[in-house]
N, C-alpha and C positions, 0 to 999 in steps of 0.2 A: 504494500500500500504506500502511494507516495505521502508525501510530507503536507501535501496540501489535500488531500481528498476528504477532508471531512468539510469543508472550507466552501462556502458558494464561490461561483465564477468571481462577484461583486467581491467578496473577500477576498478573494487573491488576487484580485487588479489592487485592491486598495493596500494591503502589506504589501507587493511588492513595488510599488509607488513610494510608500510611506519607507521602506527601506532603502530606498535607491534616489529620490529625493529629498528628502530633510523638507516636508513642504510645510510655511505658513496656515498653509489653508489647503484641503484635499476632499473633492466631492466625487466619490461616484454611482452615477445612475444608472439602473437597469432597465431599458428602454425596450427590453426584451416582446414584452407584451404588445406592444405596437407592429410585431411584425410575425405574429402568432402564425397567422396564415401561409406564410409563405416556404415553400419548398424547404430551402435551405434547413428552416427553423424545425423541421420535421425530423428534417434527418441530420440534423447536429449531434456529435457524438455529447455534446452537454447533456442532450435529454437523454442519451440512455445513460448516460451516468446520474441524472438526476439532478446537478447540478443547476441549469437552468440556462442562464444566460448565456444571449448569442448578441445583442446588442447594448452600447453601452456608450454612455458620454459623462466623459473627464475631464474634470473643470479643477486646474491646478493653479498654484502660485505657490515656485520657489526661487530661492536664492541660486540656485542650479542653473536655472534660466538667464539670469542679467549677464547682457552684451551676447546672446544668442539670438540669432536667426528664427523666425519661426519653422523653418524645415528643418532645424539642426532642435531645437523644441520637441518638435514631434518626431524626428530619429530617435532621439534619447528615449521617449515612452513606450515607441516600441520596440526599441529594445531591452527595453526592460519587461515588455511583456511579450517575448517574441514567442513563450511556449502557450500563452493562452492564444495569442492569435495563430497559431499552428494546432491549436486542439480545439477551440470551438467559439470563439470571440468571431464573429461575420464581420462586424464595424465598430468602428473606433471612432466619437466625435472628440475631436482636443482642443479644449480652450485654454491655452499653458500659456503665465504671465509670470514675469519680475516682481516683486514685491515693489508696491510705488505705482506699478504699471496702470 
């Protein structure tokens, strides 16, 4: 059993966010629901793990960020969640800011 399976999707975006940025402030949504219907969402390996989430929007502010680009922003996030977006994350909204921003 890995180290995160007891954990929702939303929980493991958020520890591994909250370990890899030091952030101010860290919101995230499971938007999941809004896209109940479609294909994708059916056959997500999240739903047979029970997990849930397949959509999701990330609304950050750290210190990690100041004098970054916003493409180099959102490099950073997913790389830091490059195993959920390979196991069952569909989309990723990023609203990543500087402190001050």
């Amino acid at each position: 059993m890995s180290e995160h399976a007891e954990l929702t999707m939303a929980q493991r975006i958020q520890t591994k966010l909250q370990a890899g940025l030091a952030p101010t402030m860290l919101e995230v949504i499971d938007e999941s629901h809004k896209h109940a219907g479609h294909a994708h969402a059916a056959m997500s390996p999240g739903r047979a793990h029970g997990d849930g989430g397949t959509h999701f929007q990330v609304k950050v502010i750290s210190p990690a960020f100041a004098g970054k680009s916003r493409v180099d922003r959102h490099r950073t996030i997913n790389s830091l969640l490059s195993a959920e977006l390979a196991d069952t994350v569909h989309a990723l909204s990023i609203d990543a800011k500087a402190p001050g921003e």
